[in-house]
C-alpha positions in Angstrom: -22.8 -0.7 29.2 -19.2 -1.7 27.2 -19.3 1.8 25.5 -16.0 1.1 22.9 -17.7 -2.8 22.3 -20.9 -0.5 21.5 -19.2 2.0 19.2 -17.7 -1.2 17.1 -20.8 -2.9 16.8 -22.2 0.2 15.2 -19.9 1.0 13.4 -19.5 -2.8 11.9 -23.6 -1.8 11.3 -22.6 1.2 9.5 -20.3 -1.1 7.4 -22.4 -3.8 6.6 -25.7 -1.9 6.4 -24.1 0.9 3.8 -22.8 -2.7 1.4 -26.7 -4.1 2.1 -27.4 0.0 0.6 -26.0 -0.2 -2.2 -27.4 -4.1 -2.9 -31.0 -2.7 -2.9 -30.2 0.3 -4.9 -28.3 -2.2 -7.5 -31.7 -4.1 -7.4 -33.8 -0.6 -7.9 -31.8 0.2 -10.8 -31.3 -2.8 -12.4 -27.4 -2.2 -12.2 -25.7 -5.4 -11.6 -22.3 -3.8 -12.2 -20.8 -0.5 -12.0 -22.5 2.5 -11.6 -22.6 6.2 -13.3 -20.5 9.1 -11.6 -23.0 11.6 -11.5 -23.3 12.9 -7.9 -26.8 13.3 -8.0 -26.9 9.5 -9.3 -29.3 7.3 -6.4 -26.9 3.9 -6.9 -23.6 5.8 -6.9 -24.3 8.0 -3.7 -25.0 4.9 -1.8 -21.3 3.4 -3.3 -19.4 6.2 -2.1 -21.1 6.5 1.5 -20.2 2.4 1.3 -17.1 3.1 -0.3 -15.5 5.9 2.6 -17.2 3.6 5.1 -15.1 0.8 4.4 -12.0 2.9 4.1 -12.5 4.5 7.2 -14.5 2.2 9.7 -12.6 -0.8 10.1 -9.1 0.8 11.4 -11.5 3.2 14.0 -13.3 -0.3 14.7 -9.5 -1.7 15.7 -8.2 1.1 17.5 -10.9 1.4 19.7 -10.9 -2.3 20.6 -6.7 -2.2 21.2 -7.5 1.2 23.5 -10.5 -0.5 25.1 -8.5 -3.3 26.5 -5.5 -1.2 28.9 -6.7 1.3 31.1 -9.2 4.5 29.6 -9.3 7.6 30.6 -13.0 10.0 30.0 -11.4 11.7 26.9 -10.6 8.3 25.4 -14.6 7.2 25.8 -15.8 10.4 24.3 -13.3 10.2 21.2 -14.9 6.5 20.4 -18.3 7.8 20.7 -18.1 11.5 19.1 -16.0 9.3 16.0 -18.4 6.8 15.7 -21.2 9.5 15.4 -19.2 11.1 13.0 -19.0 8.5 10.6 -22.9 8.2 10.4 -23.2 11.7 10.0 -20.9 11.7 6.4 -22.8 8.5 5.5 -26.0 10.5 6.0 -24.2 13.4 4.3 -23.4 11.6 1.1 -27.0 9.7 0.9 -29.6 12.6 2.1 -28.8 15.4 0.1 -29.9 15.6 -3.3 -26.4 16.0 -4.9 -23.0 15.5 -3.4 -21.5 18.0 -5.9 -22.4 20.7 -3.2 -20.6 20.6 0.1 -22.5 20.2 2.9 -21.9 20.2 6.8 -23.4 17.1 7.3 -20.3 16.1 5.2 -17.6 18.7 6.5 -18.5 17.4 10.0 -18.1 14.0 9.7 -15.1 14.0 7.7 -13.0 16.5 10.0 -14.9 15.0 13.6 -13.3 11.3 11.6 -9.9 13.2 11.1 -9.5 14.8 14.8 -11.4 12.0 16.7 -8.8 9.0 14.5 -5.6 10.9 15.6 -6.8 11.7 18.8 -7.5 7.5 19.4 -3.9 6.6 17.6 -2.2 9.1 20.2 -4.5 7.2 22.6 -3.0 3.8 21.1 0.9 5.8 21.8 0.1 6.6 25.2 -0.9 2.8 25.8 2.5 1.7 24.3 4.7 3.6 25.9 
């Protein structure tokens, strides 16, 4: 199994599935356009799991592909995997919980596992270049 091909396509999943989200919960609502702020608000939760998605997932998605391709070491693997689970957990975070004005550790982990697993995979990326 191609664990850091594995991580990407779920976390392109995460991507495109949290966009396909907030599609249905446009339809639900009736909201073709913008959304209310309220973070207890259905269509809006699913726009800011989308929204942090799409901010975060696509540079993880490309640092893990450049590390993939020179030579990994064990700490390396488990960065890709413990980041890509981390960015499912916020997403579930945001989406689960009634509210998101109420932190939550769903939340707290995913955000600081995102944080510490990203730098961790750039000094990955420094290693590799130097």
């Amino acid at each position: 199994m191609n664990i850091p091909l594995l991580c990407i396509a779920l976390l392109g999943s995460l991507c495109i599935g949290t966009g396909f989200a907030v599609s249905l919960a446009r339809a639900k609502t009736n909201r073709a356009a913008g959304h209310s702020t309220e973070p207890d608000d259905y269509l809006h939760k699913r726009v800011r799991a989308h929204g942090n998605t799409v901010e975060y997932t696509p540079v993880l998605m490309v640092i893990i592909y450049i590390v993939s391709q020179s030579q990994m070491t064990s700490w390396m693997l488990w960065f890709m995997v413990i980041a890509t689970i981390c960015r499912f957990l916020l997403v579930a975070g945001l989406i689960l919980p009634p509210t998101m004005a109420k932190p939550n550790s769903m939340r707290f982990i995913g955000a600081l596992g995102t944080y510490i697993c990203g730098f961790a995979l750039c000094a990955a990326l420094f290693m590799q270049a130097m």
